[in-house]
C-alpha positions in Angstrom: -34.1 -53.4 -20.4 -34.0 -51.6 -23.8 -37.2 -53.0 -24.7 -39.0 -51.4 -21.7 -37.6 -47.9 -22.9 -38.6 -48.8 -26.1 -41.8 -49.5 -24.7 -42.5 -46.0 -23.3 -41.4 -44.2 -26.3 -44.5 -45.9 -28.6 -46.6 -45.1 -25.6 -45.6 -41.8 -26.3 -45.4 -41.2 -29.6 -49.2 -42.7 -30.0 -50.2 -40.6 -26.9 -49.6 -38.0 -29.0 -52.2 -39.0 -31.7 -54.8 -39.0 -28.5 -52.9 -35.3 -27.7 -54.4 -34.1 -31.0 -57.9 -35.8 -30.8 -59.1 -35.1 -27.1 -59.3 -31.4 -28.3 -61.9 -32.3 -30.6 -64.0 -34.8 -28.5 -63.3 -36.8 -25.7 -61.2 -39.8 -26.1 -63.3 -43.5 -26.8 -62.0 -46.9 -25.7 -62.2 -47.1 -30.0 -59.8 -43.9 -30.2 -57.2 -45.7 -28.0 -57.4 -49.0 -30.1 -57.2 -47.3 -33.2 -53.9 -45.2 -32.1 -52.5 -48.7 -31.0 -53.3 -50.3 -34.3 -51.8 -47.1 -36.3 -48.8 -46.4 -34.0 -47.7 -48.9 -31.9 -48.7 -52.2 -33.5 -46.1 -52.3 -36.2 -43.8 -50.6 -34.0 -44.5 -53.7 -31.4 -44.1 -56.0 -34.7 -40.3 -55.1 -35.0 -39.2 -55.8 -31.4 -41.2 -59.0 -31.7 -37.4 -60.7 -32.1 -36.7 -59.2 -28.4 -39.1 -61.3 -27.1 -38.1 -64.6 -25.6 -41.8 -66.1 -25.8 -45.4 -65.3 -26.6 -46.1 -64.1 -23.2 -43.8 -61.3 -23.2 -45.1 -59.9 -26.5 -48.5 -60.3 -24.6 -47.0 -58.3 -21.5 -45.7 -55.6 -23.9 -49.0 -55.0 -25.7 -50.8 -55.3 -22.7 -48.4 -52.8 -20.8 -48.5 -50.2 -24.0 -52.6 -50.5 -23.8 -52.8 -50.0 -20.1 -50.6 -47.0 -20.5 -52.6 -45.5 -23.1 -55.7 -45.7 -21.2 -54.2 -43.9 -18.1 -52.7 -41.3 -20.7 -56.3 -41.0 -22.2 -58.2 -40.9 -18.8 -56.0 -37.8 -17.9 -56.2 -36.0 -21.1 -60.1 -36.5 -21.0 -60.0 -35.0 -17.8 -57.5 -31.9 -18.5 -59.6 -31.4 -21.7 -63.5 -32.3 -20.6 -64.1 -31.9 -16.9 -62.6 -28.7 -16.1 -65.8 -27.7 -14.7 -66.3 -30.3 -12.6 
């Protein structure tokens, strides 16, 4: 269970590099990959003993990824398409 909340806080703590860009452009599928790779992927590197196989480090980056494209789809649209 402590890895899940573990989990959320590198989604949140690289959320917060997409915080700071979306006020300059819109987010990119690229922006998300490169606050994974600077934020979360060593951070994901160190709880790699947690994991009991392969497939849950797979479920963990792929659950850290998918949150950071929802966390970038709403910033886009607080930031970008408020005259919509």
């Amino acid at each position: 269970m402590g890895e899940f909340l573990e989990l959320d806080w590198i989604v949140q703590k690289a959320t917060e590099l997409l915080a700071d860009k979306v006020k300059d452009a819109p987010i990119s599928d690229r922006d998300i990959e490169l606050a994974f790779d600077m934020y979360a992927k060593s951070r994901l590197e160190h709880l790699a003993s947690s994991f009991s196989s392969d497939l849950e480090r797979t479920q963990a980056r792929d659950f850290i990824m998918m949150k950071l494209q929802e966390r970038a789809k709403q910033l886009n649209s607080e930031h970008w398409r408020k005259t919509e």
